[in-house]
C-alpha positions as CSV (number, residue, x, y, z in Angstrom):
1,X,137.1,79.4,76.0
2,X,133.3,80.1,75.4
3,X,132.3,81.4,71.5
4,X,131.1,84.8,73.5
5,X,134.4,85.4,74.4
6,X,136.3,84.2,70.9
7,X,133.5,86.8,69.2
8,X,134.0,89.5,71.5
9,X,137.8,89.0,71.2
10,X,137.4,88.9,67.5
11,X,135.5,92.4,67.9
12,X,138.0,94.1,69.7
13,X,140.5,92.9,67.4
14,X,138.8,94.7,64.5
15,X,138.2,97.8,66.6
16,X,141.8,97.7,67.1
17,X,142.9,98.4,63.9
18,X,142.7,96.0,61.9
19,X,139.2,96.3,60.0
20,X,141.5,98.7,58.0
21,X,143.4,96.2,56.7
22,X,140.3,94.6,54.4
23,X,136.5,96.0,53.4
24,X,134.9,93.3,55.7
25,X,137.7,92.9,58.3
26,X,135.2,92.7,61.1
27,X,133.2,89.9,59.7
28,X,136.5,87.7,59.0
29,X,137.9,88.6,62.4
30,X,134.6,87.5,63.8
31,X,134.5,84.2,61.3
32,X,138.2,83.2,62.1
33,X,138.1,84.3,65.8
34,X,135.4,81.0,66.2
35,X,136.7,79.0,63.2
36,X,138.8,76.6,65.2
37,X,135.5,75.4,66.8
38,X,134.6,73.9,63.9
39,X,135.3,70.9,65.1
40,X,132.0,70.7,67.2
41,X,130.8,69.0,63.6
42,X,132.3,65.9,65.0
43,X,129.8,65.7,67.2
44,X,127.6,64.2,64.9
45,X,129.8,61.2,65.0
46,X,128.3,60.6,68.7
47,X,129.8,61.8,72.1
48,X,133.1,59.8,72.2
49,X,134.0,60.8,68.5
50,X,133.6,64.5,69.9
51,X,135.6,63.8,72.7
52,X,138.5,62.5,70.7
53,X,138.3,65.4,67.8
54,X,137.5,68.5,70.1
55,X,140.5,70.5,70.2
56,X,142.0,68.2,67.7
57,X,143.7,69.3,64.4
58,X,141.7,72.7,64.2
59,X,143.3,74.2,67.1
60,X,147.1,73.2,65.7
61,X,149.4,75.7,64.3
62,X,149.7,73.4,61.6
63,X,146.0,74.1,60.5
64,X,146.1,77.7,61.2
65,X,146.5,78.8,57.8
66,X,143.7,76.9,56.4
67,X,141.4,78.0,58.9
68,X,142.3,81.6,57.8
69,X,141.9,80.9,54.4
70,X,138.5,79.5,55.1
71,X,137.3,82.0,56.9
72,X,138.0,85.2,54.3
73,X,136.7,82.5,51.4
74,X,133.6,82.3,53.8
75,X,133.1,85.6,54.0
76,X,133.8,86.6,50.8
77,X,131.4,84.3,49.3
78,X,128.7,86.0,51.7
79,X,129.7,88.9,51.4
80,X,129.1,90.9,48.6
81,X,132.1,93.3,48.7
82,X,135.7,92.4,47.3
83,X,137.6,91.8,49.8
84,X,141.7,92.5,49.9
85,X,143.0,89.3,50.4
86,X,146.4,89.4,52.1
87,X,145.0,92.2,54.0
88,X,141.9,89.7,55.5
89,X,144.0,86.3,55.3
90,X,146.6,88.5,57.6
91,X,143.6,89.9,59.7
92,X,142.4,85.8,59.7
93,X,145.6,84.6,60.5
94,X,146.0,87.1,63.7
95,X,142.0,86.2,64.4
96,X,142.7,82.6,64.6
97,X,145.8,83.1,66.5
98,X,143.6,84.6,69.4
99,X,141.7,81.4,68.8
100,X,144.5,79.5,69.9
101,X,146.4,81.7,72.6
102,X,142.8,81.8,74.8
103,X,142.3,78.1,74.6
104,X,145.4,77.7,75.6
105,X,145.3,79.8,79.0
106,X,142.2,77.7,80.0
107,X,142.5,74.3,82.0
108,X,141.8,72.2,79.3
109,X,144.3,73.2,76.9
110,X,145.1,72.5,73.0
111,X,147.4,70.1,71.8
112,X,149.0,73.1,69.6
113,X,152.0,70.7,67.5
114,X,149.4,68.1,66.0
115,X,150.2,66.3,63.6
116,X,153.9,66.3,64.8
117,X,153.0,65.8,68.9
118,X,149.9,64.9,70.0
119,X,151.1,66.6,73.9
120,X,148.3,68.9,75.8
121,X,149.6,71.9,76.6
122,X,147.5,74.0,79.3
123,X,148.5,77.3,81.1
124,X,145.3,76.6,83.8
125,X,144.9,80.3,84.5
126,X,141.6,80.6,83.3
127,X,138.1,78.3,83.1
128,X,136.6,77.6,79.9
129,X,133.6,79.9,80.9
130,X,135.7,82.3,83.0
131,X,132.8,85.6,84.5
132,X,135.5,87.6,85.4
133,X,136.9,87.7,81.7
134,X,132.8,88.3,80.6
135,X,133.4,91.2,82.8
136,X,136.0,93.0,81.0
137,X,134.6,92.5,77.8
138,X,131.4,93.6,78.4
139,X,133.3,97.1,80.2
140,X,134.9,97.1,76.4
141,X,131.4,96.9,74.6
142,X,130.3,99.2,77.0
143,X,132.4,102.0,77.6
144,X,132.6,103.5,73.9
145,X,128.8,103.9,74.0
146,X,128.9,105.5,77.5
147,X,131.9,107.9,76.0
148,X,129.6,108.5,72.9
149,X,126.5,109.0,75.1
150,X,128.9,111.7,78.0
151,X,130.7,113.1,74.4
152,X,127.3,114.0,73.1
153,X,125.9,115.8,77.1
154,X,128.8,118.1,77.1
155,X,129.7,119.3,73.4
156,X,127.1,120.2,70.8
157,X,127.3,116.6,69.0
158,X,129.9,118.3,66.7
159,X,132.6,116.4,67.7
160,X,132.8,112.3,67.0
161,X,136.5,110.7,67.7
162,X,137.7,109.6,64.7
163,X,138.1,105.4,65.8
164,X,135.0,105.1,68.1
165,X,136.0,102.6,70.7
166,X,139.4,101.8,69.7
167,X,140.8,102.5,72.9
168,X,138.3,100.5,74.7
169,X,139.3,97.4,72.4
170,X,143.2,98.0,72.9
């Protein structure tokens, strides 16, 4: 999948729930949501390096962990609030996970058991740039700000829910 969609994924993840589980939560969700694309930096090795390392180690359960881990140290070293660490290597873990599970819907795939098997698996349900999934996520952006903006026209501004577009994200 496209990094819009990771992000946005990564978003509604935090919205969720689970920016409770860490101060900064959203920005690790956000970091770990994309993490697995770090191997784009292979493409300074030229076009057929790229080829062979996108969707390479990175996007393995096998490197999950560490691409947790790295993105709560990233964000933490940022950042300039503590940060609960099992709480945002958890929050990471489920972030990266996402990572994964929408790559693999897509017809390209992720060979998910490297190092131990080096087999592309695919689902094919989805592109890699898929509109109609843009579509959704932009209603979930969307529709807490329209709720908040209809809340606000018929009470006297008293009243805010108490998780602003948690059950958009859901």
């Amino acid at each position: 999948m496209d990094n819009l969609t990771h992000t946005a994924v990564g978003l509604f993840l935090s919205r969720a729930g689970l920016n409770r589980w860490s101060p900064r939560a959203t920005a690790i969700l956000l970091v770990a949501a994309n993490a697995p694309d770090i191997d784009v930096l292979s493409w300074a090795g030229g076009p057929l390096n790229y080829l062979h390392y996108h969707r390479h180690l990175t996007h393995s359960l096998f490197a999950m962990p560490f691409m947790a881990a790295a993105s709560v140290v990233l964000v933490r070293l940022i950042g300039t609030k503590p940060i609960h660490w099992v709480g945002g290597f958890c929050a990471a873990l489920i972030g990266v996970a996402s990572h994964l599970l929408l790559d693999w819907t897509n017809v390209y795939g992720i060979r998910l058991f490297l190092p131990f098997s080096a087999e592309w698996l695919r689902l094919d349900i989805t592109n890699v740039v898929d509109l109609w999934i843009w579509a959704a996520l932009l209603l979930g952006v969307l529709a807490p700000l329209l709720a908040r903006l209809v809340g606000s026209e018929i009470t006297s501004g008293a009243l805010r829910p108490k998780h602003p577009g948690r059950a958009a994200a859901i």
